[in-house]
C-alpha positions as CSV (number, residue, x, y, z in Angstrom):
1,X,125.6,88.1,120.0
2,X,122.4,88.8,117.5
3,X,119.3,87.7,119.4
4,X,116.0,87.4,117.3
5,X,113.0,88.1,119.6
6,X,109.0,87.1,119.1
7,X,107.2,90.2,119.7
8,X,103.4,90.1,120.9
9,X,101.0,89.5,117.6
10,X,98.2,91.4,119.5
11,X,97.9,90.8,123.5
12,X,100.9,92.8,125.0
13,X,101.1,90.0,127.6
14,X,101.5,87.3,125.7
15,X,105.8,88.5,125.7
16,X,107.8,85.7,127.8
17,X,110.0,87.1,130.5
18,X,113.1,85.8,128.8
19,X,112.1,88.1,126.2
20,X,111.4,91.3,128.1
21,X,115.2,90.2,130.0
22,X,116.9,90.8,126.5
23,X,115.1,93.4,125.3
24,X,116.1,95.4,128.2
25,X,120.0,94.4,128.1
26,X,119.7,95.0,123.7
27,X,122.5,97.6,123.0
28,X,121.2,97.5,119.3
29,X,117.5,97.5,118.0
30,X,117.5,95.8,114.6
31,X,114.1,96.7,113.3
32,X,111.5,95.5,110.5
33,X,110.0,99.0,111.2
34,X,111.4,101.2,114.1
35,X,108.4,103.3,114.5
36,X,106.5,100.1,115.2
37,X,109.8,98.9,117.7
38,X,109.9,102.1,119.8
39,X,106.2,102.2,120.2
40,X,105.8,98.3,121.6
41,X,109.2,99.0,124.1
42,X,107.4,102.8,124.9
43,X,104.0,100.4,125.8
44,X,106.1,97.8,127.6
45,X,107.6,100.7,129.8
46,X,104.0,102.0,130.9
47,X,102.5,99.1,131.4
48,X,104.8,96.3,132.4
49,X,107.6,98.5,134.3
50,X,110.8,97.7,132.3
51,X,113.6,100.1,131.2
52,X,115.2,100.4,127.7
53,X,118.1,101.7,127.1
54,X,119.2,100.9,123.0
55,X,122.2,102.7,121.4
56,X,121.4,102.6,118.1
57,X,117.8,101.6,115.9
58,X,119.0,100.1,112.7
59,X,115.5,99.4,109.9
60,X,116.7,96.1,108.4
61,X,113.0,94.7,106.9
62,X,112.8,92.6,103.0
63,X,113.9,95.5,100.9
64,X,116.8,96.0,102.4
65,X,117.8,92.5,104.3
66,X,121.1,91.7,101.9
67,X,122.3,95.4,101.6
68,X,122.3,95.3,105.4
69,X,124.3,92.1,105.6
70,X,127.1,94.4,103.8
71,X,126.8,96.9,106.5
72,X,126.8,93.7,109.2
73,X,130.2,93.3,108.7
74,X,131.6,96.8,110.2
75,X,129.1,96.2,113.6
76,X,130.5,95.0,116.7
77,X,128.9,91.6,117.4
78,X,129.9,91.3,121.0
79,X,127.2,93.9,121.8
80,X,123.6,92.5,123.0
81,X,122.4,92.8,119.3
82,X,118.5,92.0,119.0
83,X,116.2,91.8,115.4
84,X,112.5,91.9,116.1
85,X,110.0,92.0,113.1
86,X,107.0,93.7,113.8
87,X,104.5,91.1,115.3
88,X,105.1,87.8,116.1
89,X,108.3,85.6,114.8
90,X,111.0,86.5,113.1
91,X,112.1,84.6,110.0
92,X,108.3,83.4,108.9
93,X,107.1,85.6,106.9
94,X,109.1,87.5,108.4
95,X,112.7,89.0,107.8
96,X,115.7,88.0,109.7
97,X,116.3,84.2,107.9
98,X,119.2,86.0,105.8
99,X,120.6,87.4,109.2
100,X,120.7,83.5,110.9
101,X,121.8,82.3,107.4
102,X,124.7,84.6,107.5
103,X,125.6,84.1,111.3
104,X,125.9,80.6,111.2
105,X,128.5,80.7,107.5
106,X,130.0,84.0,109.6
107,X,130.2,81.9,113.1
108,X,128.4,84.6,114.9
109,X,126.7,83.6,118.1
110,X,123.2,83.9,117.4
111,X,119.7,82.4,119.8
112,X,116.1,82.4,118.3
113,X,113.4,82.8,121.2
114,X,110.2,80.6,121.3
115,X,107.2,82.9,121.4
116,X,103.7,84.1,119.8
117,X,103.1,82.9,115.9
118,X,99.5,83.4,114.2
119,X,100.1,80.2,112.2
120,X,100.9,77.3,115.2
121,X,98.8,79.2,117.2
122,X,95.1,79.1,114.8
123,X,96.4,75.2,113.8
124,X,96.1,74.2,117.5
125,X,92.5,76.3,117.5
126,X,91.7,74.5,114.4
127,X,90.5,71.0,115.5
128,X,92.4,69.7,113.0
129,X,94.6,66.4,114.1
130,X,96.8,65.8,111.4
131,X,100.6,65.5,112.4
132,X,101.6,67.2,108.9
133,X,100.5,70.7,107.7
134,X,102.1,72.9,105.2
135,X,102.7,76.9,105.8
136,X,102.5,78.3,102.7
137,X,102.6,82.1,103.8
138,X,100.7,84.7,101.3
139,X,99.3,83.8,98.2
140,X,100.5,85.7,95.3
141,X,98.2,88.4,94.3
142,X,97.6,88.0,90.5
143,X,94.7,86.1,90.1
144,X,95.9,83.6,87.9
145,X,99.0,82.7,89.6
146,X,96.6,82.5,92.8
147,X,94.6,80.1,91.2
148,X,97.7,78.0,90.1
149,X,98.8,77.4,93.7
150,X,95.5,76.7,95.2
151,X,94.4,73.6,93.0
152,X,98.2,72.7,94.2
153,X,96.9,73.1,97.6
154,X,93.6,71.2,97.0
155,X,95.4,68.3,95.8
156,X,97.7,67.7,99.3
157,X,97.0,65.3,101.9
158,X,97.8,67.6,104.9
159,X,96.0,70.8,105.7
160,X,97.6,74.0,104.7
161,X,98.1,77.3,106.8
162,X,97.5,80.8,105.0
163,X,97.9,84.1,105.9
164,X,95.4,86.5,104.3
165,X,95.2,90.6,104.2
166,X,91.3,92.1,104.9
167,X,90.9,93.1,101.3
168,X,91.7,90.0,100.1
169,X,89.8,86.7,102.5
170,X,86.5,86.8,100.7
171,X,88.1,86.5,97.2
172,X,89.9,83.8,98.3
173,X,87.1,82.1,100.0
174,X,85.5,82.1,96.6
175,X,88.1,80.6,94.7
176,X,88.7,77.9,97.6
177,X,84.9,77.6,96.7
178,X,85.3,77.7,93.1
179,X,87.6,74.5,93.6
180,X,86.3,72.4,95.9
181,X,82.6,73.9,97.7
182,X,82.6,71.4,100.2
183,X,86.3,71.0,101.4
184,X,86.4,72.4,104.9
185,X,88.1,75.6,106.1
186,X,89.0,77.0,109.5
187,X,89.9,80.9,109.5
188,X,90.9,82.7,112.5
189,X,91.0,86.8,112.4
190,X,93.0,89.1,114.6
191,X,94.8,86.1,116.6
192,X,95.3,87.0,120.0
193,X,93.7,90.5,120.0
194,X,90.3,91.9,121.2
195,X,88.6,91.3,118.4
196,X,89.8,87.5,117.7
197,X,87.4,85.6,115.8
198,X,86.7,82.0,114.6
199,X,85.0,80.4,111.8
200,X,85.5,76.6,110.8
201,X,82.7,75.3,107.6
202,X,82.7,73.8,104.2
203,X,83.9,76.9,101.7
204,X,80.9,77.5,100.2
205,X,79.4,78.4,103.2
206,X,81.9,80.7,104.4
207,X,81.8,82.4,101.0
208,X,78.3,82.4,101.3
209,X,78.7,84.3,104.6
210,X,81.2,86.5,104.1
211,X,80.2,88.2,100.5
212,X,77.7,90.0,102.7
213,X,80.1,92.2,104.4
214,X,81.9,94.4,102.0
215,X,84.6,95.5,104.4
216,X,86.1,92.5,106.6
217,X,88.4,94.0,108.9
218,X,91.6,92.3,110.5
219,X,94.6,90.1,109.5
220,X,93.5,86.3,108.9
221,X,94.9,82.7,109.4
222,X,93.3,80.7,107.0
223,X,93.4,76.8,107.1
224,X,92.2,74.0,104.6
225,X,91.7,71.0,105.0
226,X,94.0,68.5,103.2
227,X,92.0,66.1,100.6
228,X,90.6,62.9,102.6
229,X,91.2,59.1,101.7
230,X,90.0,57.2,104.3
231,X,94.0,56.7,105.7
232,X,94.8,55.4,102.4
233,X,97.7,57.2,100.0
234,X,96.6,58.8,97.2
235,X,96.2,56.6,94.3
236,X,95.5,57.4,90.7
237,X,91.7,57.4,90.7
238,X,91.8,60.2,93.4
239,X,93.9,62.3,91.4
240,X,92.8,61.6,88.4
241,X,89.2,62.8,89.4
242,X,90.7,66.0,91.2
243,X,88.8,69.3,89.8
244,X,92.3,70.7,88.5
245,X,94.1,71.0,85.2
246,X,95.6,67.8,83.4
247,X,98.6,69.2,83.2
248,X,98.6,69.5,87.1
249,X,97.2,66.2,87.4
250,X,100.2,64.4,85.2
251,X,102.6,66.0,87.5
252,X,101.2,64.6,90.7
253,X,100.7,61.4,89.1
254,X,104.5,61.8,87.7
255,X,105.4,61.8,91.2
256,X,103.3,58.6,92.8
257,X,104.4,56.7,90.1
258,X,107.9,57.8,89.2
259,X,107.2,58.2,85.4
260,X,107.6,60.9,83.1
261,X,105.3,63.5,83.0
262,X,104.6,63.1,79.4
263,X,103.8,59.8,80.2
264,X,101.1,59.9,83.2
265,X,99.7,62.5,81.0
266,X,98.8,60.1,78.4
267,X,97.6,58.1,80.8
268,X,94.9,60.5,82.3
269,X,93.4,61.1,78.3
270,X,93.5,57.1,78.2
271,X,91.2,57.0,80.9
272,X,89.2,59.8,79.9
């Protein structure tokens, strides 16, 4: 049995009791990082009173998730197997999809606990009352390909949910401005911790406000806002008059109107 465990993403209580009840039975640690396992289980000990007892840490993190699935084959599955990524949930943004993946074409028994998640967790702080988000994850780092993505973003009707390194959040707050200055953003840093944080304005503003610190610390949960029409659909006008590339536009248009892409595209420089 290969149990995947949430692990706290900053307040050591926020662990369920189910949790702490498998931990302590795991025979096998599969790890995103076993320094970072052995030192939340050492914490747990001290603090909470539970005993560990693991066999065996096996690392199993994105560089090495499908040579491990070759090694997966020579382990004993009817041990109390667990996999716990660093913070938070396994599987998003997270390792351990390719493990469920190959349980379920393997018929290994397999459970997924509920527990602590940066992204569900900042959405329900975000005021936001849509009943459809997208979690995108990271962005890519080039610039360009960044830029490529966001206007994709910009042009959805459902907020989006980002996750953002400390060296990173106020360049993306300027090219969320760069796009659309007034579409609103909610960003949440250290979720959970001591230091948690929340800011919710138009991006310009929080551009504004955060070019004046050179060094933001923490990791960030950063949510837009999806583009507004009144509880209408999107029609052609509000595409057509989005502040991204034709190209991009055609393609959306493409889609709401089942056409060619070729086709909407001519349409766009007809109405130009």
């Amino acid at each position: 049995m290969i149990t995947f465990v949430p692990t706290p993403i900053g307040n050591l209580e926020d662990i369920s009791y189910r949790s702490l009840k498998v931990l302590e039975s795991a025979e096998v640690f599969l790890c995103e990082d076993t320094r970072v396992t052995k030192q939340l289980l050492n914490l747990i000990s001290q603090r909470l009173d539970k005993t560990f007892n693991p066999k065996e840490f096996i690392s199993v993190h994105s560089h090495n998730e499908n040579d491990f699935l070759e090694k997966l084959k020579n382990i004993d599955t009817n041990q109390n197997i667990v996999y716990v990524s660093d913070a938070g949930m396994p599987c998003i943004s997270d390792p351990g999809a390719k493990i469920v993946e190959y349980c379920i074409k393997n018929k290994i028994p397999y459970d997924v606990l509920p527990g602590a998640n940066a992204a569900i967790t900042s959405y329900a702080m975000s005021g936001f009352d849509n009943k459809e988000f997208l979690f995108y994850g990271f962005l890519p780092h080039k610039e360009q390909n960044r830029l490529e993505e966001l206007r994709h973003i910009f042009s959805y009707p459902f907020v989006t949910i980002l996750y953002e390194s400390p060296k990173r959040v106020t360049q993306l707050l300027k090219e969320l401005s760069s796009i659309d200055s007034q579409r609103t953003v909610f960003m949440a840093k250290e979720v959970s911790k001591m230091y948690q944080t929340i800011y919710k304005d138009s991006a310009k503003n929080l551009y504004e406000l955060f070019k004046k610190d050179k060094e933001p610390k923490g990791e960030w949960v950063v949510i837009i806002e999806g583009v507004q029409s009144n509880g209408a659909l999107l029609g052609f006008d509000d595409i057509k008059d989005l502040d991204i590339p034709p190209k991009q536009k055609a393609k959306l248009i493409a889609k709401l109107k089942g056409i060619p892409v070729k086709v909407a595209y001519e349409e766009i420089l007809d109405k130009i």
